[in-house]
C-alpha angles and dihedrals in degrees: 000000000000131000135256100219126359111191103192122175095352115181126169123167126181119218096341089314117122109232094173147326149192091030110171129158133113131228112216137185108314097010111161097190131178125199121212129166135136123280103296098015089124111255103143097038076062098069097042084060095042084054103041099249099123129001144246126252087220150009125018140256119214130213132194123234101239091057120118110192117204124206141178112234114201089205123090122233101176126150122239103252093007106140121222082257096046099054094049099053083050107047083046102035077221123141117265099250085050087055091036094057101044094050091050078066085068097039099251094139115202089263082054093051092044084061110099108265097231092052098066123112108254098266103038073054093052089045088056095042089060091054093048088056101037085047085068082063102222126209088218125007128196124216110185107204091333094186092061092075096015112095105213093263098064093035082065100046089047087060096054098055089041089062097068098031099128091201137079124278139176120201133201115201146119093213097106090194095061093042085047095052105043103027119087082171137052127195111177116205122224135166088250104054128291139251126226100212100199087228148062126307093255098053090053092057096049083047092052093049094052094049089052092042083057098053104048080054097057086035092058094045093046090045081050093046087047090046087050094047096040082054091063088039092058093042099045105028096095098037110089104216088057099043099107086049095064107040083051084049085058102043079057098053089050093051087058093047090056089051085054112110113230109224113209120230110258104201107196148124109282106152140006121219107190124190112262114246137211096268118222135187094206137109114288102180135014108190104182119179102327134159128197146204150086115289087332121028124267091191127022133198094006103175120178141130132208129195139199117301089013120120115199117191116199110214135189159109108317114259088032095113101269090139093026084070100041088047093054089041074053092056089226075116137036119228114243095228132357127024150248135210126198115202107279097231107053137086120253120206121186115198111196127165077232100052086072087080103059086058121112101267085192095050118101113234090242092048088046096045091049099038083056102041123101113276093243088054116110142219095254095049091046089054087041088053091046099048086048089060091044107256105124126158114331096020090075098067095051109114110245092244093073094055120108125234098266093048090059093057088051102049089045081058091054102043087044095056095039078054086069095214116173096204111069120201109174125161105186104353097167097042091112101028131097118236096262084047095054090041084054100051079039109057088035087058090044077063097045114103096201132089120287123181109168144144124225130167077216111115087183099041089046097036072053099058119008119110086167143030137221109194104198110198146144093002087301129101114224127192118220133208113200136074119280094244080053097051092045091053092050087048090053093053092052097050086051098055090044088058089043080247100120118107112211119221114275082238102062106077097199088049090057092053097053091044089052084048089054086043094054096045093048080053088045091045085045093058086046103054089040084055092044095050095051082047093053101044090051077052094058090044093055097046088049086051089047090045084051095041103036092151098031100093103193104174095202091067087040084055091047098045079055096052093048094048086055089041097050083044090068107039099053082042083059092038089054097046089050090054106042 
């Protein structure tokens, strides 16, 4: 069997910098495949390549012709005027009740598709955008950090979907739940080649642990044998009659050096030391009726109050005003109504994607990172901070205009933290950031006793962090109180019962009935889509007879176009009844 894509040899540098090489591995039929690597390993260079969308400096990757390779594109393309519905039939070339069943598995109902495209709000977009994708039915599909631009609704429901896809995929995220939830597979991506683990993420990782844990071990007792046999090198080796000896005892010093197991730097974010800060006990912020938004409000009457030490993570549908309120917390924006009131005396520190811009391009990280940091920093602890965030020796005199997206978000986390505020306000922290780097921000700010009031499509970073919990919906913020692995399993459960796809205890007898009454209507829908697709395939056949006939009229086939019309008609009418 052969299979869908063979890297073999792959090697891409970028001005003279080596981003990988010696990348070799193959995807076959089924693959669920998740791709993990440090900031600047390549992954998603990978997938340019993969996709044709740049080239390798050397070796080649192979895919087979039968491949149909699915990505999602972060552009719109959307018509003016184009309907959901219409852009879907459009971007697949599939029949309306196949795109309409597949997009009732993401919540987007058959009102919701009439609406104009471009009128959506983003993540309903983005939710039709996936569909469209997964509608062309590819044999392998690529998601590049899904969680960056997915809000947590759809990432469920993604993963649901993802459970049962009977074709290959390769994913791209630091966040280690939905790896762990969706990749059977796991290929980690180095400069110095990769490695595909037949397994999950997290066995991979415990793997990984006990082979470097191996070879520290042979590396220490070859280091000991070296250091006993240097010992009789450094005695005898003046002495004549013992000369041989030693030279023997060399050759063999060398032969053990050569069994010892390089092990290459891996320069990451393993731990976060943050300055300590004064802790208090008091009021950190007081939000009282207010309503938010741009010329109308987005949310109205939002209360709620945090203290010191607490973390409240807002959490929503994307586009439902979740930046919209940090920015005005920021006072980059004025409430509409109402007010709010952060503690006096403390310091407030407001980490954007946006606010990278507004950096000094001209300004050297080192000079950045010092000229931020508390006054009662020192130097130690500023080199420490930037270390953590990867920035070491000659990092630090790089002007900030070279850096890549990603770097200046780093590099906003570390002077933020060297500021030693004690209010918090982040808005997609993590964004930039690998899954050991994001367990790592997240268990230094657990530890932090100042204010944090933040928003992350993380479920690891914010499961991390969060003590309390801000639902924004439906132009209403909510308080929740309840944990955050609480309010993700109730979520779960909602999003279930809205595809038809929950499954009631066996206790509840109504529960069972209605379970027995689901069962019976997926067998019905079954029975539907198998009648439809038989239909629609004697349909085929007769418009090919009538394209190769065009001035033969036969009645009979003209009467039984007619029937199947009306016949297709029905069906997809009972189909939609039964879905909807």
């Amino acid at each position: 069997m052969p299979a869908l894509i063979q890297v073999n040899n792959l090697a891409k540098e970028y001005g003279g910098k080596k981003i990988f090489s010696d990348l070799s591995f193959a995807v076959n039929k089924k693959q669920k495949i998740g791709v993990i690597g440090k900031n600047g390993a390549g992954k998603s260079t990978l997938f340019k390549l993969i996709l044709g969308l740049e080239k390798a400096d050397n070796g080649e990757i192979l895919i087979d012709r039968d491949v149909n390779i699915g990505y999602l594109k972060q552009e719109e393309n959307f018509l003016k005027n184009e309907s959901g519905l219409d852009y879907l039939r459009k971007n697949s070339a599939q029949e309306e009740w196949t795109c309409k069943k597949l997009a009732s598995k993401f919540q987007l109902t058959e009102d919701r598709l009439a609406i104009e495209a471009s009128k959506l709000s983003g993540g309903w977009k983005m939710r039709l955008k996936l569909v469209a994708m997964l509608l062309c039915e590819p044999t392998l599909f690529l998601l590049d950090e899904p969680t960056n631009y997915l809000d947590l609704n759809t990432l469920i429901l993604l993963e649901e979907f993802l459970k049962s896809y009977n074709q290959s995929f390769m994913i791209i995220s630091h966040d280690r739940e939905f790896l762990k939830k969706t990749c059977t597979e796991t290929l980690e991506i180095a400069s110095d080649g990769c490695y595909l683990y037949p397994g999950p993420l997290e066995e991979y990782l415990e793997f990984k642990e006990q082979k470097m844990s191996s070879i520290l071990k042979t590396n220490e007792g070859l280091k000991k044998q070296q250091e006993h046999l240097r010992e009789f090198v450094d005695r005898f080796k003046a002495k004549a009659s013992k000369a041989k000896q030693a030279q023997a005892m060399i050759r063999k010093i060398d032969k053990l050096e050569a069994k010892r197991i390089t092990i290459e730097h891996q320069a990451g974010i393993t731990r976060i030391t943050m300055p300590s800060i004064v802790k208090r006990k008091s009021m950190a912020l007081k939000v009282k009726n207010m309503s938010i938004g741009y010329n109308e409000p987005i949310v109205k009457n939002i209360n709620f109050d945090l203290t010191f030490g607490e973390k409240l993570a807002i959490l929503g549908l994307n586009g439902q005003g979740k930046t919209t309120l940090l920015k005005t917390l920021a006072d980059v924006l004025k409430p509409i109504s109402g007010s709010y009131h952060w503690f006096s005396g403390g310091q407030l520190a407001y980490h954007s994607q946006e606010a990278a811009e507004l950096l000094n391009m001209s300004e050297q990280v080192g000079d950045y990172l010092r000229r931020i940091a508390a006054p009662d920093v020192k130097t130690e602890q500023v080199l420490k901070m930037a270390g953590d965030f990867l920035f070491k020796g000659d990092d630090l005199k790089k002007p900030i205009f070279v850096l890549s997206g990603g770097e200046k978000s780093r590099l906003m986390l570390a002077g933020m933290l060297l500021a030693k505020p004690d209010m918090l306000i982040l808005d997609e922290p993590t964004s930039h950031l690998d899954f050991e780097a994001v367990e790592a921000l997240g268990t230094a700010l657990k530890k932090f006793n100042g204010a944090i009031i933040f928003t992350s499509h993380d479920r690891t970073f914010t499961n991390l962090i969060a003590s309390e919990i801000l639902e924004i919906t439906n132009g209403a913020a909510n308080y929740r109180y309840q944990s955050y692995d609480d309010y993700v399993a109730e979520l779960e459960i909602k999003l279930a019962a809205s595809t038809n796809e929950i499954k009631p205890k066996k206790s509840d007898q109504t529960g069972r009935e209605n379970y027995l009454e689901q069962k019976n209507k997926q067998k019905e829908i079954s029975a539907l889509e198998k009648e439809l697709s038989k239909l629609n395939q004697q349909h085929a056949e007769l418009m090919y007879y009538f394209t190769e006939h065009p001035v033969n009229y036969n009645v009979d086939k003209v009467l039984a176009l007619d029937k199947l019309n009306a016949a297709i008609k029905t069906a997809e009418e009972k189909w939609f009844n039964l879905q909807f």
